[in-house]
N, C-alpha and C positions, 0 to 999 in steps of 0.2 A: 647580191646583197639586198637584204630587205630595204623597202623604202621606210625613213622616219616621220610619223603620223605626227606627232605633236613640234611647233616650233619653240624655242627657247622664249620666256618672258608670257609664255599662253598658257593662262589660268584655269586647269581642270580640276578632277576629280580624281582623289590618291588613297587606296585602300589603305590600312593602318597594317602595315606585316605583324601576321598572326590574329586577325581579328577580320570581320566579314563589316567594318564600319568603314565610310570614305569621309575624307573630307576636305576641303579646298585648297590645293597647293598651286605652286607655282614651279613653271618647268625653266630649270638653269643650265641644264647640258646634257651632254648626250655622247655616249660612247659608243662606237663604230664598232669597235672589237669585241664588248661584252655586251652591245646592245642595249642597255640598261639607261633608263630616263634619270637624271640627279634631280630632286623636287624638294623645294621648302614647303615646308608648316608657317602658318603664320604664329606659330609659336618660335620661330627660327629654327627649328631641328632641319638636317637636311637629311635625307635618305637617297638611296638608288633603288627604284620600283621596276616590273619588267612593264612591257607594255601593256600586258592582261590585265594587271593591279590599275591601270590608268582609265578613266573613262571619262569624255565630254562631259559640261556642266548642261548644256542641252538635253540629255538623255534624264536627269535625274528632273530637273525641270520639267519635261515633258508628263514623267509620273507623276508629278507632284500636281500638276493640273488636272489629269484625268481621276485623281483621288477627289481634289478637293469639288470638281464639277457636280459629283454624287450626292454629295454629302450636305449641302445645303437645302436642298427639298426634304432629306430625310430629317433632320435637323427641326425645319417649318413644319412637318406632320406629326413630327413628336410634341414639340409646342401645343398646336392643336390643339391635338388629343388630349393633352397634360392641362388644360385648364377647366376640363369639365371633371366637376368633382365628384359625381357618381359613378366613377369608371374602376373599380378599385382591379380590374385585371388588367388595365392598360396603365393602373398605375402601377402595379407589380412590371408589367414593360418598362415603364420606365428607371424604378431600382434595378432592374436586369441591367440597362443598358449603363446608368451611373456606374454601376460595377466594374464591368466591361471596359468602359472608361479608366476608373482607378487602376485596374490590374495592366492598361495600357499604358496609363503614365507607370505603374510601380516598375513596369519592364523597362520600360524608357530609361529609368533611373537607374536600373542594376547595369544596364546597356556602358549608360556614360562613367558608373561609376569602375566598371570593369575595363573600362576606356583610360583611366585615371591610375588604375593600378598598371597596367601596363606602358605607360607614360613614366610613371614611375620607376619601373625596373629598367626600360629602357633609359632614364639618368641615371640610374643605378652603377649598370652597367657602364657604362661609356663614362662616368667621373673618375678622374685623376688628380688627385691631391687634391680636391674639392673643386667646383667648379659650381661661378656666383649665380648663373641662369639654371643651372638645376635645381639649386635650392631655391631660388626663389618662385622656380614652377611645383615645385612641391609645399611650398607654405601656401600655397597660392590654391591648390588642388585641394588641402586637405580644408582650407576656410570655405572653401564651397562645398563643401561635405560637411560640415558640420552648419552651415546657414541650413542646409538642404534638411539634415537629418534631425537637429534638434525640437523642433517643435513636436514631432513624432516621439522623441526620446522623453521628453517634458511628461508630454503626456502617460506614457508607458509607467511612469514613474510613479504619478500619485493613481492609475488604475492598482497599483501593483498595492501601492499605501492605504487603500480600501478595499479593496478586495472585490472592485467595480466591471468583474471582465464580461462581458453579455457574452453568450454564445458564438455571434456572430461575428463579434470582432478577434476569437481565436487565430483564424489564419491570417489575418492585420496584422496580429502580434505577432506570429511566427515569421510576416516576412521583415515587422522593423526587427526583428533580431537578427535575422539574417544580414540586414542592412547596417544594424550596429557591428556586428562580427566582421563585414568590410572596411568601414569606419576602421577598426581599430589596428584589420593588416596594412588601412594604410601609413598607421603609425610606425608602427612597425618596419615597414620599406623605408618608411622618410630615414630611422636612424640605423641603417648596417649596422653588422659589425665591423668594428675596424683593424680586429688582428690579422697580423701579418700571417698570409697560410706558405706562400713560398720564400724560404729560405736561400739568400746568396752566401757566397765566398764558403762552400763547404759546408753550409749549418753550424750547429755549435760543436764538433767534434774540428771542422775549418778553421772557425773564429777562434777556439779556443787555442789553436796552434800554432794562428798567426800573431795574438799578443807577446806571445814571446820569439816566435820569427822576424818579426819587424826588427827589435830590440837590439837582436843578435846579431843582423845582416848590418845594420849600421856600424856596432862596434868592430864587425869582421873587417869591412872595408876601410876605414879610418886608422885600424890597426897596421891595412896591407901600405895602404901608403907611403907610412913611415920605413917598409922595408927597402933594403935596396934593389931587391928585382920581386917586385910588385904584383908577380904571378898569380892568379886567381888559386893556382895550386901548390903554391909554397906559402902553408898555413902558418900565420905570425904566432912568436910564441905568447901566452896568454899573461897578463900585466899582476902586478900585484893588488889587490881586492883594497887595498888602505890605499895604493896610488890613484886609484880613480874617483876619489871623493873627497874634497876641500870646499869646507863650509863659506870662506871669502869667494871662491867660486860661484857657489850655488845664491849667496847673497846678490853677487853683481849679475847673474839671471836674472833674478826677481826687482832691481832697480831697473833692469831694461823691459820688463814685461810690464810694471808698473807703471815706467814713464813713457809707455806707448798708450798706456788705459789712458792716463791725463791727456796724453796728445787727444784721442780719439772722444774725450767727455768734453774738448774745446767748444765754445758758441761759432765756429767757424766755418764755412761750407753752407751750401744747402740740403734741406732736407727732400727726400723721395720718397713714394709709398713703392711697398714689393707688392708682388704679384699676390692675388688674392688667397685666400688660406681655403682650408676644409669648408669653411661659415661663413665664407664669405668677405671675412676683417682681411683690410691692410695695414701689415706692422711701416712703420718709419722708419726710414735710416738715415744719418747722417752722412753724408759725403765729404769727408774731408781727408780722406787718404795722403794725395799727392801733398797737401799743406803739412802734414804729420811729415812725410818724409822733407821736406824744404826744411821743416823745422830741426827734424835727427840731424841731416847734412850741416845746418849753421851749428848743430852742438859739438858733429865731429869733425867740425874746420876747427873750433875753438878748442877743443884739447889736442891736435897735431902743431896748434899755435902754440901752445905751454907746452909742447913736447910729450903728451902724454904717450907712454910705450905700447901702444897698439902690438906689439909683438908676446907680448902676454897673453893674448885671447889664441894666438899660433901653439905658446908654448902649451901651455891648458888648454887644446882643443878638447881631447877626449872625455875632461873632467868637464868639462860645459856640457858636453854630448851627453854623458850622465847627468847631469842635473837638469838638462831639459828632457829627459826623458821619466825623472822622474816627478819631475813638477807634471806633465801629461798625464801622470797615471794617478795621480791624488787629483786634478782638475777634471778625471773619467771619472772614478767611483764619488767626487763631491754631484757631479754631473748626474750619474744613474740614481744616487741616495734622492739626489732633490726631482727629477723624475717620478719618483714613486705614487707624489702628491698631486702632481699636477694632473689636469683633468681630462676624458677620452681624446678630446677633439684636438688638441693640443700636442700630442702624442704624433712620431714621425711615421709614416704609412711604411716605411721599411724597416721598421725599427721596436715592432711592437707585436711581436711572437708569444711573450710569455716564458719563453728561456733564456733566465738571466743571462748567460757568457753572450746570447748572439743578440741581444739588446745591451749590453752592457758596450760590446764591443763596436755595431752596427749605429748606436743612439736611440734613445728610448723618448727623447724629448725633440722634438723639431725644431724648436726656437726658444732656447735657454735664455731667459732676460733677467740680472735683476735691476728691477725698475728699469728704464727705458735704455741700458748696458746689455746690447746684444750680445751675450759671450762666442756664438760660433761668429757672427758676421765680423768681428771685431777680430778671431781670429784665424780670419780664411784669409789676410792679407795685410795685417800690422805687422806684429813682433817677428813673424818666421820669415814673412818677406822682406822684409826691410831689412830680418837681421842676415840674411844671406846676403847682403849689397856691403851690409858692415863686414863680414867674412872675408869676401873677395881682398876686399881691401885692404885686412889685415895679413891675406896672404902675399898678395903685392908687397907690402912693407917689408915683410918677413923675407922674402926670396930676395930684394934689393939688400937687407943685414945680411940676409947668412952667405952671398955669392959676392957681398963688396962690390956694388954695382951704384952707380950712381943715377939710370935707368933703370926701368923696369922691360924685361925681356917683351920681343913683340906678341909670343904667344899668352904672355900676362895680362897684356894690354888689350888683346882680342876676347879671351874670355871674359876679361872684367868689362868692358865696352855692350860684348853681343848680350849679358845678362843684366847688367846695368840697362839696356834699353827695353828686353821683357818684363825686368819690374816698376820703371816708372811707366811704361803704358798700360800695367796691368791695373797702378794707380790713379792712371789720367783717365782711364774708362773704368772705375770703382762701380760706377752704375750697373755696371752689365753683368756683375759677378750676380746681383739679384733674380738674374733668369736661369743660372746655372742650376744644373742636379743637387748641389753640393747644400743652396740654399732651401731649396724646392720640393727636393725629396729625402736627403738625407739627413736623420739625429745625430746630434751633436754626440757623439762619446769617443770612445778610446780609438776608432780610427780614422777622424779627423784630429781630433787632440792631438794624438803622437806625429800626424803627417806633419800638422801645419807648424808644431812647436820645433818638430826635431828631423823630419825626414827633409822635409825642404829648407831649411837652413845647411846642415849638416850632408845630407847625399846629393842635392844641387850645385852645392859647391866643392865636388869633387875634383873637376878639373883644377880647379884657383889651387887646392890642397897641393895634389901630386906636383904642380909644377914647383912647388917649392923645392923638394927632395929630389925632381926629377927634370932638370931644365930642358926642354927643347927648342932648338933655332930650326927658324922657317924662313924662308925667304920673301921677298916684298910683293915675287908674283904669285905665289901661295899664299901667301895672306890676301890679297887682293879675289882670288877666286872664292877663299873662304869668305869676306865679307860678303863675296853679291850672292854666295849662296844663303847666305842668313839672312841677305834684305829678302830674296826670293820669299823664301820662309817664314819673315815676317810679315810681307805685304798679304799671301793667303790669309795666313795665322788673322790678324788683325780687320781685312776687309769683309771677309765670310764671318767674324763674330760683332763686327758692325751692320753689317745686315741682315743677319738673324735678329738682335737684338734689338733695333730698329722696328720691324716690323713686328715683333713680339709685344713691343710698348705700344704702337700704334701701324695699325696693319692698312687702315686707312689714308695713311698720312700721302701726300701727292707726291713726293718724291721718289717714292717705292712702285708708283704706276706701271712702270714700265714689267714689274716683277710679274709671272705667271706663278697660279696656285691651283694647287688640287683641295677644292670644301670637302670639310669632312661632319660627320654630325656631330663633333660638338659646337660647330661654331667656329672653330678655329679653319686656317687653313696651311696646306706643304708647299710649300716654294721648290716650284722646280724649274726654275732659271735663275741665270745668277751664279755663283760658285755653291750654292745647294740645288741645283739641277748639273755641276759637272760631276761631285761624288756625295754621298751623304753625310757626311763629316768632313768638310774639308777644313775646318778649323782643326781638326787633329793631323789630317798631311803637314801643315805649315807647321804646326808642334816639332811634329818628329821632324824637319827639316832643320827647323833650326835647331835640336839635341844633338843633328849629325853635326853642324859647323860649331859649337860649342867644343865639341871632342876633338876634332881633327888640330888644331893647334897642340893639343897635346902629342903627338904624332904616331908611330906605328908600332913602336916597341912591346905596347905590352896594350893588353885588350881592358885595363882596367879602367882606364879614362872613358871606354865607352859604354859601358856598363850602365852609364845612365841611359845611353839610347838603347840596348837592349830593355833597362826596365819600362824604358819611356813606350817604347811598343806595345810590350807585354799588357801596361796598364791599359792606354787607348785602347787596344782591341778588346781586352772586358768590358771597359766603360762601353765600347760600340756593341757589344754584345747584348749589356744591361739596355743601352738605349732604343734599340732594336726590339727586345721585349718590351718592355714600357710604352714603345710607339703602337706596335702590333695591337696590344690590350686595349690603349687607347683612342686609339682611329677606325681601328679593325679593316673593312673592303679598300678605305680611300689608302692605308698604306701599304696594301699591296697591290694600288695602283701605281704611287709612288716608287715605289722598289722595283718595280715595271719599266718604269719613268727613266731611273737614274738605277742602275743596277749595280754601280762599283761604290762598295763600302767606305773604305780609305783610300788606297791608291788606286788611281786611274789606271782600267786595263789588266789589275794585275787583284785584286780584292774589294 
């Protein structure tokens, strides 16, 4: 094994890849297996150089003395000579050597400024959903380019306004244009394009197939419930087109979607800035999730005190299903219409193609507000979350009337408990949804709308449903193993998206010391200890753990109760799929040091 030349924290000399310039880094680690030195910029970039690209600060020093040693006698003889005024050939020597000079420094300058462009595309490259330190090294590069270049441009301008060009300053001119011409690609670099080139979920021949797949898989499942043997392949007969739509219905939607906005417009909570945008801005959010739900809770203690019939929202389930499904799709095209107007930067990086159905359905707008009313953030965990706690509960009620029970069955009790605790901790950590994809990279249109409005209300509370129609008893030592499977479940679930999210907001912070990390060059770093050094999602194992103890109280009869853990799978593995791309683009060498690192995706041993 080779021996390693340079020690960590020893400040050399680091060629710039793709360019014959060095400039002074600093040596951070060092890989055994790939050999490869990790070195910062004192701009903070980190790279992996091999050792040929590395060379002592000594050696350049060393030339830099034997240049300058020469040069100061020749310097004093030019002097001289230059002060005797009848010499006019040794003053032609000396416009030779000014020359010489200027086309030194003019090199000099296409040198760094070529230096500059390639700084450039290397943020370029490596930005993800914007990021604050490359734009701010690119406003930064291009005001030094223009301190550098205007005075030459100044002038170019009024030679050009008289028509003052001497001869001799021809190729001057040729090279500020050349110089201008740089100047302007590096405008150019500063602002990409920011359309989407690759397409997910199918493209729009996908997209378009899934607005009305979603739609249908809802009504099919909610349909099988109600039958008596619940068979994925004993297809329910199809309802009457006037049974599924009642205007008192769609109304008392719109009173609960309303009176979550008011909860959520409360002066209540504190406020947080999210993770920085494309430009650099931090939007605000208010935190006041969990008070919103304390507050729904005192409104429906106080109508089960007046006796209000919660078994009405049982009876008219399918007709709420219809009306939140179509309040989502006029809240999608209000979405995409007002899109239109808003401006590049603003626009969601996956969601900005140019073909209407795969932005329409994808999000065309990243962070829909009006005025300081976050419409996605507001509905990534208000109405649909809170209204599937109100669901459970109305199914509860409902299976206690229609079975003449004056209890509620223990498999009732288990499902409303294990999701009753995923949604008030999804609301006592409200902060942390602001690091998710959901925020970060995905527009707001028609498939978050319909998840958040109808798919999670409606297909999460599947189990609460079926038990009504379809009682199961379980015994107290089976219920028992199902709880400690869902604590299991939740402790991952909840401790790996505490410490991601933790170190996400402050990576510095001292309680996370203990945490090992792989730099990457953007600045950021991968956690590979911890429950993100045992799989690389281990927030989605604890998912699907707890979607298996959710099901299992519904028991073994029919495969429809678990339906949601199949879809629960099916999703995770895209989304690991999607994050997997995104890390790759992102990080590039350092995550497939990473994936090196921690090689199991989801489950440990087995993906």
């Amino acid at each position: 094994m080779p021996n390693r030349r340079f020690a960590d924290g020893e400040v050399v000399m680091g060629r710039w890849p793709g360019s014959v310039l060095y400039y002074e880094v600093q040596v951070t680690g060092y890989n055994d297996v790939t050999h490869l030195y990790t070195v910062k910029y004192k701009d903070g970039t980190e790279l992996e150089l091999k050792e040929s690209d590395i060379r002592s600060q000594s050696s350049f020093k060393h030339r830099k003395s034997q240049s300058s040693s020469s040069s100061p006698s020749r310097r004093s003889a030019s002097r001289s000579r230059s002060r005797s005024p009848g010499r006019p050939a040794k003053g032609r020597r000396r416009s030779s050597s000014q020359s010489r000079e200027r086309k030194d420094d003019k090199k000099k300058t296409i040198q760094e400024t070529n230096l500059v462009l390639l700084k450039l595309n290397e943020n370029n490259t490596r930005r993800y959903n914007g990021e604050p330190d490359s734009t701010e090294r690119n406003d930064a590069s291009c005001k030094i380019l223009e301190q550098k270049f205007k005075p030459d441009l100044e002038k170019e301008r009024v030679l050009d306004q008289y028509s003052l060009h001497p001869r001799k300053e021809e190729k001057k001119k040729e090279e500020i244009y050349s110089e201008k011409k740089i100047f302007e690609t590096v405008k150019t670099i500063e602002k990409p394009s920011r359309k989407t080139k690759e397409l997910e979920f199918g493209g729009r021949i996908g997209t378009f197939a899934m607005i009305f797949f979603l739609p249908a898989t809802v009504f099919y499942l909610l349909l099988l419930c109600k039958q008596d043997d619940p068979s994925l392949l004993n297809f329910p007969p199809l309802p009457a087109l006037e049974s599924l739509w009642e205007t008192r219905v769609f109304g008392v939607f719109l009173l609960w979607f309303f009176l979550q906005a008011l909860l959520y417009l409360l002066p209540i909570g504190k406020v947080v800035e999210g993770l920085p945008l494309s430009n650099g801005r931090k939007l605000q959010y208010r935190i006041n999730g969990f008070y919103a739900f304390v507050l729904t809770a005192a409104a429906i203690g106080a109508l089960l005190y007046f006796q209000f019939e919660f078994h009405y929202l049982y009876d008219h389930f399918m007709q709420f299903a219809v009306s939140a499904a179509t309040f989502s799709m006029g809240l999608s095209i209000y979405l995409y219409v007002r899109s239109l107007k808003a401006p590049e930067e603003d626009l969601a990086p996956g969601g900005n193609s140019g073909y209407f159905v795969y932005d329409f359905f994808t999000g065309h707008e990243l962070n829909p507000r009006i005025g300081s009313f976050d419409l996605k953030y507001f509905c990534e965990l208000r109405p649909g979350l809170i209204g599937w706690v109100v669901i459970n509960l109305a199914m509860l009620l409902a299976e206690m009337k229609i079975h003449n029970q004056t209890m509620p069955s223990l498999s009732m009790i288990l499902v409303n408990s294990f999701q009753l605790l995923y949604v008030v901790d999804a609301l006592w950590n409200e902060e942390a949804v602001l690091t998710t994809m959901d925020i970060t990279h995905d527009g707001f249109g028609f498939m978050l709308a319909f998840g958040d409005l109808v798919w999670v209300p409606f297909v999460y509370s599947l189990q609460a449903f079926y038990l009504v129609n379809h009682p199961t008893a379980i015994s107290w030592p089976a219920a028992s193993a199902i709880t400690i499977l869902n604590c299991i479940g939740y402790y991952i679930f909840r401790s790996a998206n505490s410490q991601k999210n933790k170190f996400r907001r402050n990576p510095a912070d001292p309680k996370l010391a203990y945490l090992k990390v792989i730099p990457t060059a953007t600045g950021k770093g991968l956690l590979v200890t911890g429950w993100w050094g045992f799989v690389r999602h281990p927030n989605y194992l604890g998912d699907i753990i707890m979607a298996l103890a959710w099901s299992l109280p519904c028991g073994f009869n029919h495969i429809l109760p678990y339906f949601y853990v199949i879809y629960f799978i099916c999703l995770l593995i895209h989304r690991e799929a999607r994050d997997e791309h995104h890390c790759k683009k992102k990080y590039g060498l350092a995550w497939e040091r990473y994936c090196q690192r921690v090689p199991y995706r989801i489950f440990p041993y087995i993906y």
